[in-house]
N, C-alpha and C positions, 0 to 999 in steps of 0.2 A: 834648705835652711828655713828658720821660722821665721814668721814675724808676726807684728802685733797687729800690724795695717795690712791690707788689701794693697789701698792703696789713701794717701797722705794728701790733701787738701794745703796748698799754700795760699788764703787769699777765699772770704767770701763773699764776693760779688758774683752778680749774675753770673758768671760764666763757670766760675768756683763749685758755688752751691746747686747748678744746676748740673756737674758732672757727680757730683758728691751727689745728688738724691739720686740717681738713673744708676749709678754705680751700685748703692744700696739698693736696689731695687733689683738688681740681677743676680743679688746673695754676696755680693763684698762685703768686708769689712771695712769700713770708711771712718776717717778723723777728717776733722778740719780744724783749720791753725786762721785765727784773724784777731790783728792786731788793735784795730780801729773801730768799725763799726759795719752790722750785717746788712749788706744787699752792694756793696759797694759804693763805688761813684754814684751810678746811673741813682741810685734810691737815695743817697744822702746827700751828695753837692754835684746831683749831675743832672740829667733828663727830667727824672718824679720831679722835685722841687723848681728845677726850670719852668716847666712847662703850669705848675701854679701858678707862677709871678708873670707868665703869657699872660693866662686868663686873667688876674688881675689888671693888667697891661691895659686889657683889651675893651677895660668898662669905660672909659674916659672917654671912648669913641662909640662908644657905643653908645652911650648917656646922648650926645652930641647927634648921632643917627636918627633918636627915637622923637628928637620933635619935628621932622620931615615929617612921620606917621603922626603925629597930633598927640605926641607925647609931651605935658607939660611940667618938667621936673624943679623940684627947690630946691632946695642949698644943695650941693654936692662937696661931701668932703672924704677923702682918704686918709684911713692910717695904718704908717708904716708897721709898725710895734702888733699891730692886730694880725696885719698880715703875715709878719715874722714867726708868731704864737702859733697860730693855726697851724703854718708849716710847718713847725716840728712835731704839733701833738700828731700830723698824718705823716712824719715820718718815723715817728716813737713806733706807730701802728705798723708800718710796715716792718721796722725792725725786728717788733716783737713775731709778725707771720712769720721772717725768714727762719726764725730760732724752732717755731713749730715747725716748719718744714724739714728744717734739718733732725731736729730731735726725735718727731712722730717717725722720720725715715728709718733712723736706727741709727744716724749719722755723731758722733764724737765731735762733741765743740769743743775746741782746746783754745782758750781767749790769753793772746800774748804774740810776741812777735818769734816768728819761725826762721831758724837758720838753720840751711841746708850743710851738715858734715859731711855726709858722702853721698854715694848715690842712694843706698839704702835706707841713711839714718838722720830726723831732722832733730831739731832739738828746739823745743817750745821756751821762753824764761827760766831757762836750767834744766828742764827734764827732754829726757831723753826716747824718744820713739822710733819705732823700725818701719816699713813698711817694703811690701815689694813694688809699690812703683807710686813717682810722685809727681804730682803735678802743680805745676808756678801758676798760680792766677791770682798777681797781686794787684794788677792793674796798671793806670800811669798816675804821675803826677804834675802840677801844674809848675808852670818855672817864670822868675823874673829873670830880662838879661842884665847884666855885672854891667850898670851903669850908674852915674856918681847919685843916690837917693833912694835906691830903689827899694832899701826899708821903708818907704814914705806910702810903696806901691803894695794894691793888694793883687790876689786874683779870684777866679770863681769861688773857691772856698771859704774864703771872706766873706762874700758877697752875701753868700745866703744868711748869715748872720749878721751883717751891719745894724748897728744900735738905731740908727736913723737914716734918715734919706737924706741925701747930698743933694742942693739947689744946682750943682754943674759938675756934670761928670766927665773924666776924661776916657775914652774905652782904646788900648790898643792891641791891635790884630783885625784880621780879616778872615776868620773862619768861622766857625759854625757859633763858637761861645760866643766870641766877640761881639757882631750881627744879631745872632739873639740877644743880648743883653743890653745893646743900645736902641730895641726894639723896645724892651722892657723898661729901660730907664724914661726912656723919653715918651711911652707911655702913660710913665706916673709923675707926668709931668717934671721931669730931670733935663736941666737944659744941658741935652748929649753931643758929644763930640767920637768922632769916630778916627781912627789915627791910623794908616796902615802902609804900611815901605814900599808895597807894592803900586802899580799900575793902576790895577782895580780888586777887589775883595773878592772871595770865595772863588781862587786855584783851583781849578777842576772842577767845574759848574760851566754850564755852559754858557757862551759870550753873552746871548743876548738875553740868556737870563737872569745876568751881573749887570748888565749895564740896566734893564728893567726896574730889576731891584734898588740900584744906587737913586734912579728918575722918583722912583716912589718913595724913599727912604730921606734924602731932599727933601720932598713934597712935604713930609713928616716935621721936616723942621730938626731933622737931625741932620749935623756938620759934617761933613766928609774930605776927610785928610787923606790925598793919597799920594803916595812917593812923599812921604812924610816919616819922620821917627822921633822917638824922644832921646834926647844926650844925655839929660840933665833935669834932678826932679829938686826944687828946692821948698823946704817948708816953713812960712812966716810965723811967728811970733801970733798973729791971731788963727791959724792951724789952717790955711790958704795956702795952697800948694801953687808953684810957680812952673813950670814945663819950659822946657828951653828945646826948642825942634831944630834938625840936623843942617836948615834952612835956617836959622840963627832968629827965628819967629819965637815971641813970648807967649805964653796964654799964662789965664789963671784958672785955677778950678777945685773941686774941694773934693775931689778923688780921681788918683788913678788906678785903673782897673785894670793888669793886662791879661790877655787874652794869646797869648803868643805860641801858645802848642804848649802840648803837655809829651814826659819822656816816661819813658816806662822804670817802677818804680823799685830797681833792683840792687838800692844800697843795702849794704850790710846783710846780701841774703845767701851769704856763704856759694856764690855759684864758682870763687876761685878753689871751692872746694872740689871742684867735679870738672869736667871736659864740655860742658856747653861753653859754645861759642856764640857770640855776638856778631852781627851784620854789621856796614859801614854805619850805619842809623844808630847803633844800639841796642836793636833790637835783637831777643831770642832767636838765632836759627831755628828752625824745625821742618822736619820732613812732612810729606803728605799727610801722616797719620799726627801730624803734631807731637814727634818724639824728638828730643834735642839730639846733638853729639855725646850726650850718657845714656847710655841703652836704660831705661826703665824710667827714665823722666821725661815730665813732656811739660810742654808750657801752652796758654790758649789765651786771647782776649789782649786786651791792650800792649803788653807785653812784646809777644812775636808781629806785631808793625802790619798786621794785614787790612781788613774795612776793620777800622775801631769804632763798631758799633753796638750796642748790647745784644741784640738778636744774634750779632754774627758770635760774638761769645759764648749765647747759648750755644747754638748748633753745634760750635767747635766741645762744647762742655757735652753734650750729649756723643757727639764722633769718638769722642774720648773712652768714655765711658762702655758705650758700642764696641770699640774698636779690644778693648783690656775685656770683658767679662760678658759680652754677648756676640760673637763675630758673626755670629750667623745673620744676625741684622746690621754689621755694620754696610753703612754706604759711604762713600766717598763725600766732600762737602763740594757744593758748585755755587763757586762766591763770582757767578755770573749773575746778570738780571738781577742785582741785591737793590732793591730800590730804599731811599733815604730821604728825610724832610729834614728843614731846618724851621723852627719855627719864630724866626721873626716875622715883624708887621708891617706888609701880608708875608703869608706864610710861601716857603718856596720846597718844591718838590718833585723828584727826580727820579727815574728808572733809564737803565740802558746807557747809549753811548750818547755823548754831546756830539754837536756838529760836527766839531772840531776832529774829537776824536775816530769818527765816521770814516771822515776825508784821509785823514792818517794812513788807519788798515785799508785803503784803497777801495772803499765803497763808491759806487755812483750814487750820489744820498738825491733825491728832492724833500725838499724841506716845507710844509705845511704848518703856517701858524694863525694863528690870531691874537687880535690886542682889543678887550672892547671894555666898558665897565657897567658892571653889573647889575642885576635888576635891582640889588638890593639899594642899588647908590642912586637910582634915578628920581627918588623923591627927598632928594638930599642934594645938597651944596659940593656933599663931597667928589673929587676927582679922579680917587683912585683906580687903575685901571687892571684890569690882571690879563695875564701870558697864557699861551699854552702854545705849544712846538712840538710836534713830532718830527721825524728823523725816519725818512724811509729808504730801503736799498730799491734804487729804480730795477735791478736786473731781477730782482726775488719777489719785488714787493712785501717785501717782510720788514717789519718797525722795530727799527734798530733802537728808536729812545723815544721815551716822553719825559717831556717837560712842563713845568709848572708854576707860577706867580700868584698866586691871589688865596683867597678864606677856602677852609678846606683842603688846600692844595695836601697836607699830609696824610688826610682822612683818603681822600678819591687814589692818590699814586701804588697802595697798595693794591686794588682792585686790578687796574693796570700792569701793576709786576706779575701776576699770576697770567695776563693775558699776551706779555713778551715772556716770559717762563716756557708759555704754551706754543709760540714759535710764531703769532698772530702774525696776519699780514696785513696792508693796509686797505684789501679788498674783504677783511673780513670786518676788519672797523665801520667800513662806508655800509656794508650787510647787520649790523648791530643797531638796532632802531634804537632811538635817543629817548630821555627822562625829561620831559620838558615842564616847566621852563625849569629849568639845570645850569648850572656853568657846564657841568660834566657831560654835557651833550654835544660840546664843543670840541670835543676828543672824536665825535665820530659824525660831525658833519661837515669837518673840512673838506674840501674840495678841490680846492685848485691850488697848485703846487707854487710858493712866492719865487718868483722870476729871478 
């Protein structure tokens, strides 16, 4: 049988467009189908433009830093509207890269929203296309829960576009967006509240790198609500938002932001068409190779619920690719040792196993950390103090995890993931002569294991 596609792009975002140019690069014929805008989340309301409004974040304190150094500054003023400008003309920019990547590739942009009829055939805003194998990478999307106001609520999406800066924000959830953005808010001077049902914030981090973070994040003068929710969002007549928490506690505030997880983004994308199945989550089944339950589709990235992280997207976007029109290169993917930053203020940053998880798979761990603060704060008022924790197997000596609290921490974790990748042990750390003076020297001159 013919067809018109190799193979059929649902979705261009990182993980999308990166199987789509490798595809085209191995002699397929490639389309891709996007309804929204190119590079996905991570480039239009996700990572790129997060990690702007960090560095913006991060001048307010820094301004405050530089007269310890005999720095004497005048008026200091911020604006919102300037900083909202910038960020789209750099993300116009990146938009327009993705279009030459895909273009220069040989790649078919088909711009409209894609419904899959069968396993063969999608169909873009009425036309109709074939292809022999197709792949979902739509991404996720963010969600309010079904509680009485929650048109009053926004989420990340919003966010990046807000016409102005809110004097009191409300932020709820506990995970990566959440925490960053109450980093952010209350960086730009936003009197931040933080709201999360849980115990303590960021689920699958390690304990003492949560409670770390929470000591600092306090110290920051942001609120922290936890085994808290919201029931009830109401909005006054002068546009003051009312919070009514599960604890029968009022607050007021002039946005709430949630932060609550995002699901993967597969309305209306005809999969009742076909025999892909769904996990208790939601999420796309898919085998090793990222093929669903219909033989010639396969899904990657936010979607199939594995690390939702964009790097991991690519690899899956390239395994893809590899795996349909190059097999002699393909490899298997090993979402082991996948290290990850969040980049709130300080920044926190992670490879390998937590403690926790250590003692679980039945390792005998000793544990190595330090807490000290930094050169850069000793001619300064400030207090802040940053982490760092390794995780060793006592019977291998080999470094199950590092961990991370302070400036830098997402810059230095990658160097780290290639050195747990490598199978390092922690007689090769203490043999690794240190960058002095470094934070990161503190990775390899710990010594004595905490009691």
């Amino acid at each position: 049988m013919s067809f018109d596609y190799d193979l059929f792009v649902i979705g261009a975002g990182s993980g999308g467009v990166r199987a789509a140019r490798f595809a085209a690069s191995y002699g397929a014929k490639v389309a891709v189908a996007e309804e929204r805008y190119l590079g996905g989340t991570c480039v239009n309301v996700g990572c790129v433009p997060k990690k702007l409004f960090v560095y913006a974040s991060q001048f307010h304190e820094e301004f405050n830093l530089a007269k310890g150094f005999g720095w004497h500054l005048g008026d200091i003023g911020f604006n919102w509207q300037t900083l909202v400008e910038n960020k789209n003309k750099e993300i116009a920019r990146l938009n327009g890269i993705y279009k030459k990547l895909l273009t220069n590739s040989g790649v078919t942009l088909c711009e409209g929203h894609a419904i899959i009829v069968n396993a063969h055939t999608v169909m873009v805003d009425g036309k109709s296309y074939t292809a022999k194998n197709i792949l979902i990478a739509v991404g996720g999307w963010p969600q309010i829960p079904d509680i009485k106001g929650r048109e009053h609520a926004i989420t990340s999406n919003e966010a990046f576009y807000l016409k102005e800066l809110p004097k009191r924000c409300t932020i709820v959830g506990g995970g990566y967006i959440a925490v960053e953005f109450a980093s952010i808010f209350n960086g730009l001077g936003v009197e931040t509240t933080l709201v999360y049902r849980g115990e303590l914030f960021l689920r699958g981090f390690d304990d003492d790198v949560r409670n770390h973070l929470a000591e600092e994040l306090t110290k920051k003068g942001i609120k922290l609500k936890f085994n808290t929710d919201i029931v009830q969002i109401d909005k006054q007549s002068s546009g003051t938002l009312v919070t009514t928490f599960n604890n029968s506690e009022v607050d007021e505030t002039d946005l709430v932001f949630y932060a609550t997880g995002r699901h993967p983004k597969l309305d209306n994308l005809g999969l009742e068409n076909t025999k892909i199945v769904l996990n208790s989550k939601g999420f796309i089944d898919v085998d090793k190779y990222y093929e669903t339950a219909e033989p010639g589709v396969f899904a990657i990235g936010d979607v199939v619920g594995q690390i939702q992280l964009t790097p991991v997207a690519l690899a899956q976007g390239m395994a893809v690719a590899r795996y349909l029109f190059k097999p002699e290169d393909y490899r298997a993917l090993d979402l082991t040792q996948v290290a990850t930053a969040m980049f709130s203020l300080p920044n926190v940053a992670t490879v390998g196993l937590t403690e926790q998880q250590a003692i679980e798979k039945g390792y005998d761990v000793q544990i190595f950390d330090e807490s000290f603060r930094a050169l850069k704060l000793t001619l300064t008022d400030c207090t802040e103090k940053m982490y760092m924790k390794l995780i060793v197997d006592k019977t291998s000596d080999k470094v199950l995890g590092c961990h991370m609290v302070g400036e830098g921490a997402g810059e230095l974790i990658q160097c780290l993931a290639i050195a747990l990748k490598a199978g390092a042990t922690k007689k090769v750390f203490d043999e690794t002569i240190g960058v002095h003076p470094t934070a990161a020297e503190e990775f390899v001159t710990m010594r004595t294991p905490r009691d």
